[in-house]
MOPAC internal coordinates of N, CA, C and O (Angstrom, degrees):
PM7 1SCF
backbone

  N    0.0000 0     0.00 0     0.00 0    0    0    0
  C    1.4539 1     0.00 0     0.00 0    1    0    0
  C    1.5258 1   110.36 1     0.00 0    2    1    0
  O    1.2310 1   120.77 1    -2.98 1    3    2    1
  N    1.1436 1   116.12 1   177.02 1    3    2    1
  C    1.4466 1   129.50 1  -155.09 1    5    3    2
  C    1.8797 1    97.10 1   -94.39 1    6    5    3
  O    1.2310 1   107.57 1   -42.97 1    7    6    5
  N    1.0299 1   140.80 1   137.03 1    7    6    5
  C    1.2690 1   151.67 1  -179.80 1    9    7    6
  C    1.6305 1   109.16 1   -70.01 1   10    9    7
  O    1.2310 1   119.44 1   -57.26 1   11   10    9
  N    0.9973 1   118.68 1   122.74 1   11   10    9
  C    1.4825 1   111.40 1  -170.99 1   13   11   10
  C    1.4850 1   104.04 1   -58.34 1   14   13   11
  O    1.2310 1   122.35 1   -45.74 1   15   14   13
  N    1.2381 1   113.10 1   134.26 1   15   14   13
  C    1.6033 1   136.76 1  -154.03 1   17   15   14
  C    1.8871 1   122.45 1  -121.05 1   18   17   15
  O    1.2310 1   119.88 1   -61.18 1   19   18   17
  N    0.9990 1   117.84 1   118.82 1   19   18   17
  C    1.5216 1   101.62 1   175.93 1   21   19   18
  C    1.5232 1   116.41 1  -154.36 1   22   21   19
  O    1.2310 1   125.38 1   -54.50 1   23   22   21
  N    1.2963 1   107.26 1   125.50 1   23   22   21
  C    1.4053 1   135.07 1  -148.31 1   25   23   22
  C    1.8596 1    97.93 1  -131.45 1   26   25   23
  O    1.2310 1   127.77 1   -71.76 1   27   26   25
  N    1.4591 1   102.64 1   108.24 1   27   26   25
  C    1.2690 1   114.13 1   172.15 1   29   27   26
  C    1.3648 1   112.71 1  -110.16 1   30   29   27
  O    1.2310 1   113.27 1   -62.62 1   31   30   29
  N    1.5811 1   130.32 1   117.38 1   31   30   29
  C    1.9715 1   113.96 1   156.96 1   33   31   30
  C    0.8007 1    93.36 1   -98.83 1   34   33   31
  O    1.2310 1   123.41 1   -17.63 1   35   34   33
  N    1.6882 1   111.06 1   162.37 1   35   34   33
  C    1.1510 1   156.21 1   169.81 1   37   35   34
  C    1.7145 1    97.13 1   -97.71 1   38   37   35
  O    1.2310 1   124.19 1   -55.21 1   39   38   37
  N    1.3983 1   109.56 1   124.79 1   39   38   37
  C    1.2030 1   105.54 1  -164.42 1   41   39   38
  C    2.0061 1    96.66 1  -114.45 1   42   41   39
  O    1.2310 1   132.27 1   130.54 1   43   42   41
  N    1.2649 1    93.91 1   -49.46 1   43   42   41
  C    1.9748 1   104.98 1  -174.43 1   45   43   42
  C    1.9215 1    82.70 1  -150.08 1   46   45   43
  O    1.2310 1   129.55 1   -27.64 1   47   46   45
  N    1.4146 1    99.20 1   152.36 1   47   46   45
  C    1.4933 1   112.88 1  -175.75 1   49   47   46
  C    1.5174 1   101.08 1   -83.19 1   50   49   47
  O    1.2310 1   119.66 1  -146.90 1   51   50   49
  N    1.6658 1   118.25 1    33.10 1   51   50   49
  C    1.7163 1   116.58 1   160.27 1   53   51   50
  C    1.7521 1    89.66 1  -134.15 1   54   53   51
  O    1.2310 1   121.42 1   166.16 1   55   54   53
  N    0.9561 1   114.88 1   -13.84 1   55   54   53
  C    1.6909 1   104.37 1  -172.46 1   57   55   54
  C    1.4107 1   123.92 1  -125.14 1   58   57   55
  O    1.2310 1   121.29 1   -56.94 1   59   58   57
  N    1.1065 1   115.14 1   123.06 1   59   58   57
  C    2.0669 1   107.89 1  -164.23 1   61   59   58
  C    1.7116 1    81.36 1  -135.67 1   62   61   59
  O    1.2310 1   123.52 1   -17.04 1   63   62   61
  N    1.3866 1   110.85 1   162.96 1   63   62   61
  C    1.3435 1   136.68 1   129.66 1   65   63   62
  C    1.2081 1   137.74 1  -146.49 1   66   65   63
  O    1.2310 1   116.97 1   -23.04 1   67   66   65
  N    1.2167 1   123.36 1   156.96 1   67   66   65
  C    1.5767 1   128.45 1  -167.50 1   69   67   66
  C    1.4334 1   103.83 1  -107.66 1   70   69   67
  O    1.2310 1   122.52 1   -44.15 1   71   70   69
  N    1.6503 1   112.79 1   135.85 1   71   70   69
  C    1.2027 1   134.68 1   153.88 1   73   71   70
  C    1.6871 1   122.17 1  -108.65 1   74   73   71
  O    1.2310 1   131.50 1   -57.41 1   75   74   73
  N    1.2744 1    95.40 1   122.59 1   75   74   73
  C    1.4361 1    87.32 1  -173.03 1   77   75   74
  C    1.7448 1   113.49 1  -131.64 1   78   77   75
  O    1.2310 1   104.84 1    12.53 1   79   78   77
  N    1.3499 1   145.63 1  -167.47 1   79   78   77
  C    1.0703 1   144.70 1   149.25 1   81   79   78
  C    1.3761 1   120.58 1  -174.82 1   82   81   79
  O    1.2310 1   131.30 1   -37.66 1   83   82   81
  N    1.2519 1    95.79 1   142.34 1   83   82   81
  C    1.5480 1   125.01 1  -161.16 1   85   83   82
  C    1.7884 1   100.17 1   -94.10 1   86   85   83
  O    1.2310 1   118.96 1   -51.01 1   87   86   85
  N    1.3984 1   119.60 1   128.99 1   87   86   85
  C    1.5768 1   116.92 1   153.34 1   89   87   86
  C    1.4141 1   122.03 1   -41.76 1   90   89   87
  O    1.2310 1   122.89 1   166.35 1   91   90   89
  N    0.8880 1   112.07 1   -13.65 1   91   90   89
  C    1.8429 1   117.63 1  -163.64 1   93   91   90
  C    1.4883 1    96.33 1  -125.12 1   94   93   91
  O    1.2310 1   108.37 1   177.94 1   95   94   93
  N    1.4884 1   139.35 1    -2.06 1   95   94   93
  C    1.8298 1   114.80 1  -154.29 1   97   95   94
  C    1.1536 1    78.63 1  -146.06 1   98   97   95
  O    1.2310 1   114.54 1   144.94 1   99   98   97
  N    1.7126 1   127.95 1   -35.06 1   99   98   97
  C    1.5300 1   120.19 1  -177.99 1  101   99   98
  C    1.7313 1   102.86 1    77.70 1  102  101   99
  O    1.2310 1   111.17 1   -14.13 1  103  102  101
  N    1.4031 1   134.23 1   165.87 1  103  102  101
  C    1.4340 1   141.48 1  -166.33 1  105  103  102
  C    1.5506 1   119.85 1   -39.39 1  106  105  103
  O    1.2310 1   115.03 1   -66.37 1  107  106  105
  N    1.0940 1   127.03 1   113.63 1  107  106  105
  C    1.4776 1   115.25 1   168.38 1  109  107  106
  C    2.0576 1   101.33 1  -137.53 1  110  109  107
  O    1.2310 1   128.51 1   -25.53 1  111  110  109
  N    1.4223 1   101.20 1   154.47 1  111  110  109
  C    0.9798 1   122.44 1   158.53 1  113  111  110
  C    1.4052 1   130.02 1  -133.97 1  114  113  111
  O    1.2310 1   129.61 1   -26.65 1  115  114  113
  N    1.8407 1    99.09 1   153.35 1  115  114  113
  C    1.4433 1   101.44 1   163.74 1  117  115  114
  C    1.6225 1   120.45 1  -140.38 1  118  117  115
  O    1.2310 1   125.04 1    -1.51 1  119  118  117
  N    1.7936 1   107.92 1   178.49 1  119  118  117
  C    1.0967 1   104.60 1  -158.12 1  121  119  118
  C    1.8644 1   115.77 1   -71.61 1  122  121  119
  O    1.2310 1   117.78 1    38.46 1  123  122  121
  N    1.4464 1   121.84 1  -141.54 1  123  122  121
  C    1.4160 1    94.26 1   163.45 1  125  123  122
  C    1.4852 1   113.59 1  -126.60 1  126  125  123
  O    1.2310 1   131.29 1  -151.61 1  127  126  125
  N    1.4814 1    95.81 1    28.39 1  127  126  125
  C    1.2912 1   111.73 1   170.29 1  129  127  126
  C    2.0352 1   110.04 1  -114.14 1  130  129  127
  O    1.2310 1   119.68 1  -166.86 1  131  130  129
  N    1.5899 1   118.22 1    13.14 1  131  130  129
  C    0.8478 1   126.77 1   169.72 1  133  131  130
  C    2.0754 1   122.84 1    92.08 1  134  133  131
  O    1.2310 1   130.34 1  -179.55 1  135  134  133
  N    1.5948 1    97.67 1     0.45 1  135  134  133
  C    0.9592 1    94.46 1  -160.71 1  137  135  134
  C    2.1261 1    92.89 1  -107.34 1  138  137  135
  O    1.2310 1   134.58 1   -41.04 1  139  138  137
  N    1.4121 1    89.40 1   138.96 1  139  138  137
  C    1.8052 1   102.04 1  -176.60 1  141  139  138
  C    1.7805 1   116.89 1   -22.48 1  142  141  139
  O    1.2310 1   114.50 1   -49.51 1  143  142  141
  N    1.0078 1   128.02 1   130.49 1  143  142  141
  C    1.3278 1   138.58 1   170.13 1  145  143  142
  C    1.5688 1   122.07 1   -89.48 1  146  145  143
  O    1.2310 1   104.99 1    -8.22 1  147  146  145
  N    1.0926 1   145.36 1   171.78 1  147  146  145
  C    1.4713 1   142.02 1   170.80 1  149  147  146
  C    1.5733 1   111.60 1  -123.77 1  150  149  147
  O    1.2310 1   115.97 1   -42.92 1  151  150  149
  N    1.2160 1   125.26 1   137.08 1  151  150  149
  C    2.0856 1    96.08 1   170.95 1  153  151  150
  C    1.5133 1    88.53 1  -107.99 1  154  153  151
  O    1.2310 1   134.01 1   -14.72 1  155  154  153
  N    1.2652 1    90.53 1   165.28 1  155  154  153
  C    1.5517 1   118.72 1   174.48 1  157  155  154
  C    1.1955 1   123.33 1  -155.35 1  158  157  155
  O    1.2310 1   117.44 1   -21.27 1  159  158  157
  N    1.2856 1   122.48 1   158.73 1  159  158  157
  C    1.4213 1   137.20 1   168.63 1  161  159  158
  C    1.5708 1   111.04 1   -77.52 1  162  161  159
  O    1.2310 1   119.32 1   -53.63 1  163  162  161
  N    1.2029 1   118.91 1   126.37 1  163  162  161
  C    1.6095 1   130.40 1   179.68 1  165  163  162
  C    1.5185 1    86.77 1  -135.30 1  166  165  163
  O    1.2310 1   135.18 1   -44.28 1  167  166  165
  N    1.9199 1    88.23 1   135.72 1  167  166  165
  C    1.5447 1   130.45 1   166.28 1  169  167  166
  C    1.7793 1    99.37 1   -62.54 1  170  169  167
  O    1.2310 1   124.38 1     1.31 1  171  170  169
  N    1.0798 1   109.20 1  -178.69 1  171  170  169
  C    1.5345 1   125.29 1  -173.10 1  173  171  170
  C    1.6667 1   105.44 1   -86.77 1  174  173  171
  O    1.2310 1   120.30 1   164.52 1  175  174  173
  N    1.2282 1   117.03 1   -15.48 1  175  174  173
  C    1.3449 1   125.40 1  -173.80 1  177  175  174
  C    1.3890 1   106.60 1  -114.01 1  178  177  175
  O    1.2310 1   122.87 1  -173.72 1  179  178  177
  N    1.3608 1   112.10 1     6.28 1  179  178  177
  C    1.5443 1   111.53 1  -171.35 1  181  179  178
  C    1.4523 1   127.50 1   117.14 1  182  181  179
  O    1.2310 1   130.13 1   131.87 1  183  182  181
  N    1.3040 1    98.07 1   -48.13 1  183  182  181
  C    1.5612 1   108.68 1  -155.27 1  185  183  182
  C    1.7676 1   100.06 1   -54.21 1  186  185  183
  O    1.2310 1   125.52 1   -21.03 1  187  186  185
  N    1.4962 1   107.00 1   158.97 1  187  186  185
  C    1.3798 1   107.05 1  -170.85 1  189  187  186
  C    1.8134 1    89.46 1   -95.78 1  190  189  187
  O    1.2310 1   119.58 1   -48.09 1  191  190  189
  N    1.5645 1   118.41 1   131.91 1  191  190  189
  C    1.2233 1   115.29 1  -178.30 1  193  191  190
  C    1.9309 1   102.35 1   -82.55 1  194  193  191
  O    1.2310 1   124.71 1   140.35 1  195  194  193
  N    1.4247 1   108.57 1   -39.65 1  195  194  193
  C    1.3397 1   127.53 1  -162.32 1  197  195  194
  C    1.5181 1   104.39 1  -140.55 1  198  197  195
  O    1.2310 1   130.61 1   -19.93 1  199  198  197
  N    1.3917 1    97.13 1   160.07 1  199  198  197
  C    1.7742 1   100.04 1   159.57 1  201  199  198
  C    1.6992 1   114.98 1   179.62 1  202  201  199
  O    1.2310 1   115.42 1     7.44 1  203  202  201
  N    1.2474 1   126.29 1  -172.56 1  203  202  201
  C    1.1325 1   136.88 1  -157.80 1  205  203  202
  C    1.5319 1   111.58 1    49.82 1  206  205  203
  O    1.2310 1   124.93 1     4.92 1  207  206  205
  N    1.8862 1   108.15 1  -175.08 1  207  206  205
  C    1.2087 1   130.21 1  -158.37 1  209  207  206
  C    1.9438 1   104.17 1   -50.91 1  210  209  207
  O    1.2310 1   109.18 1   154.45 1  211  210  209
  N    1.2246 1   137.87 1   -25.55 1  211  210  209
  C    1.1844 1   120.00 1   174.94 1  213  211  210
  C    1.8118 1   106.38 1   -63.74 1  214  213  211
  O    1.2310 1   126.51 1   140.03 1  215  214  213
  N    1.2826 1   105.08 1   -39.97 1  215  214  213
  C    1.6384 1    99.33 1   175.37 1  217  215  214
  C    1.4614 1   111.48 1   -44.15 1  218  217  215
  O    1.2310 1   128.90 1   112.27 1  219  218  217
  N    1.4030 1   100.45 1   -67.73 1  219  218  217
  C    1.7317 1   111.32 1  -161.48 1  221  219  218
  C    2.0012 1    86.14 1   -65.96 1  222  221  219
  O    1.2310 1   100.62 1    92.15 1  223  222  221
  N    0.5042 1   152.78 1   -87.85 1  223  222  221
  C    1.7645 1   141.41 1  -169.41 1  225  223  222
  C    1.6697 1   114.16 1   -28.72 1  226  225  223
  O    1.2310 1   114.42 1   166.78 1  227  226  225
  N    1.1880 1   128.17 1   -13.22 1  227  226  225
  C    1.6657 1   150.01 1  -176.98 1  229  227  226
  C    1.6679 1    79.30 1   -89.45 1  230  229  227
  O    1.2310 1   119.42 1    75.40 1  231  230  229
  N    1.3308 1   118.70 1  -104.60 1  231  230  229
  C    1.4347 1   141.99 1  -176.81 1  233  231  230
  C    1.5987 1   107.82 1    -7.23 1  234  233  231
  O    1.2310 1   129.12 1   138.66 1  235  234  233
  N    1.6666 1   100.04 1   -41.34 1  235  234  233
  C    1.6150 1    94.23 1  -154.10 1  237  235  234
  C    2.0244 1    91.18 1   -94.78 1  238  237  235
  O    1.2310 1   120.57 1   149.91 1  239  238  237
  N    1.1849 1   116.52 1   -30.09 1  239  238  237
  C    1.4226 1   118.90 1   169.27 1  241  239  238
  C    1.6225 1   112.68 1   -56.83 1  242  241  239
  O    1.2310 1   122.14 1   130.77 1  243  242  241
  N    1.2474 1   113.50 1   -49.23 1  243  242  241
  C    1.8554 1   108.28 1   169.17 1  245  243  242
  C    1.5549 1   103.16 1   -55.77 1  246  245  243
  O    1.2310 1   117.12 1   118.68 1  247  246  245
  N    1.3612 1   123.08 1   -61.32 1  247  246  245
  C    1.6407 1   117.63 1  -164.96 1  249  247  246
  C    1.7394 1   117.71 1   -54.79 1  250  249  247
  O    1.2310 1   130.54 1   156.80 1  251  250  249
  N    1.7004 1    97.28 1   -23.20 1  251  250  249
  C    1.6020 1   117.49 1   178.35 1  253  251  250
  C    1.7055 1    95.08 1   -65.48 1  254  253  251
  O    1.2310 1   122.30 1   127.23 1  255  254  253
  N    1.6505 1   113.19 1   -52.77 1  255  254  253
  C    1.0501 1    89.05 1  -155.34 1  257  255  254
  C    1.8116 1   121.08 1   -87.23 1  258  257  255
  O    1.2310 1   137.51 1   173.18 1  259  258  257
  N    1.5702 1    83.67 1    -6.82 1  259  258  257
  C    1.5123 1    98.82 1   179.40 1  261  259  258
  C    1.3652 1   120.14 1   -68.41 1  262  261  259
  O    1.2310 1   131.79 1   134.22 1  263  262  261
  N    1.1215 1    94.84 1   -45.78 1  263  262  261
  C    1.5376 1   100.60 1   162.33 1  265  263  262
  C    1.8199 1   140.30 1   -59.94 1  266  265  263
  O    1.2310 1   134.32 1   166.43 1  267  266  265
  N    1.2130 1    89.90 1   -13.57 1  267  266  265
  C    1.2963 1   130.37 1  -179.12 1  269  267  266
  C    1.3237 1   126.37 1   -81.33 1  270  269  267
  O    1.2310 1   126.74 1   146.72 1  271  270  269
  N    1.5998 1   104.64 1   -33.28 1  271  270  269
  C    1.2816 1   132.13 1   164.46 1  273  271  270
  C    1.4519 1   124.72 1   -87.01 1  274  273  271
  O    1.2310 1   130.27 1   147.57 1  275  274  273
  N    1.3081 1    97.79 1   -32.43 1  275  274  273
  C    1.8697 1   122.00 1   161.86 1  277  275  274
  C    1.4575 1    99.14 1   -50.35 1  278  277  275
  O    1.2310 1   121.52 1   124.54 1  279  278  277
  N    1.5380 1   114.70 1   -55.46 1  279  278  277
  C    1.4046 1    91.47 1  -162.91 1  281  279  278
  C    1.8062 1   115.08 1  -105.59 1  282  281  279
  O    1.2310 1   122.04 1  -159.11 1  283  282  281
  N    0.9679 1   113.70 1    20.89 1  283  282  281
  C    1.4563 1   139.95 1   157.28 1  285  283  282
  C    1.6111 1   101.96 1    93.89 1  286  285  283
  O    1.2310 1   123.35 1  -152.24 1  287  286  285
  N    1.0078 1   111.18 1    27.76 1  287  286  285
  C    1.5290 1   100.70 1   150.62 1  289  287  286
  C    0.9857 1   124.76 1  -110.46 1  290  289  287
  O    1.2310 1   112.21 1  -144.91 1  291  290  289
  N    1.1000 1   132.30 1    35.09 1  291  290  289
  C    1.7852 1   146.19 1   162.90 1  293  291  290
  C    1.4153 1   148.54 1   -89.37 1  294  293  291
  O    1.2310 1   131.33 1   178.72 1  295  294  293
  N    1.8790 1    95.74 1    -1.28 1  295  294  293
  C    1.1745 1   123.36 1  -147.93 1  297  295  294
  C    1.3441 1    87.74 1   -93.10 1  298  297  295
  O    1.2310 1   123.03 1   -45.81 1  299  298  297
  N    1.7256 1   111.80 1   134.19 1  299  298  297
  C    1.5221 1   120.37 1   159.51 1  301  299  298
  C    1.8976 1   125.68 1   -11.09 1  302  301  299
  O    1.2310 1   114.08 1   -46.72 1  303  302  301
  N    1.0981 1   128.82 1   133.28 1  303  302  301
  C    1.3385 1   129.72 1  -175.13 1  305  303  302
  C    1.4870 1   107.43 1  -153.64 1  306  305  303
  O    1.2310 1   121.00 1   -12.97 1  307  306  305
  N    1.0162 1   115.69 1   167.03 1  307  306  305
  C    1.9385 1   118.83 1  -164.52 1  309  307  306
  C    1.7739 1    95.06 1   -93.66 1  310  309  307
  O    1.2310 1   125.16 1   -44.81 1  311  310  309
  N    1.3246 1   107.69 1   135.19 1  311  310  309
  C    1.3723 1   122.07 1   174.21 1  313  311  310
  C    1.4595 1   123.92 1   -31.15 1  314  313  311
  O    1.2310 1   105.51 1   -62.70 1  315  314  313
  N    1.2357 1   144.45 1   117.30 1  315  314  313
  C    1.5129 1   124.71 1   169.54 1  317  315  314
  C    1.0006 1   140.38 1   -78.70 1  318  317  315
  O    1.2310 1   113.83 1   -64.57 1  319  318  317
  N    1.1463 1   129.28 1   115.43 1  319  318  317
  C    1.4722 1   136.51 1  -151.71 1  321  319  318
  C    1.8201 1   106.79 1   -70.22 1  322  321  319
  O    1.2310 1   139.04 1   -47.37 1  323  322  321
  N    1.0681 1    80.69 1   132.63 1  323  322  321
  C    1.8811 1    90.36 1  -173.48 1  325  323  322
  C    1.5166 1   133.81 1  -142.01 1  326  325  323
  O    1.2310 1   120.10 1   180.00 1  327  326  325

């Protein structure tokens, strides 16, 4: 599992938010006034394509596996028969 993780930007010196994730809770954010965030998918014009906790559980499975691949266990392998 993923090492409990925490990733703050600084976006404008009135507006921050935190992304963080837990081995056990998987992606969450909040605002920078402390109150829960949502992620989502936004179109090029804005529009929200998707959103809530299936996003952030999507997000946190790529970073699992990316990371995963970072540390060389990620590399292609033959299907398991089942």
């Amino acid at each position: 599992m993923l090492q409990d993780l925490l990733i703050e930007r600084q976006m404008k010196s009135d507006e921050a938010h935190t992304i963080f994730a837990l081995s056990y809770e998987g992606l969450s954010a909040v605002t920078a006034d402390g109150k829960p965030a949502q992620f989502a998918i936004v179109d090029e014009v804005g529009k929200v394509i998707a959103s809530r906790k299936h996003i952030a559980d999507a997000a946190f499975h790529v970073t699992r596996a990316y990371r995963m691949f970072l540390m060389g266990k990620g590399y292609l392998s033959r299907p398991h028969k089942g």
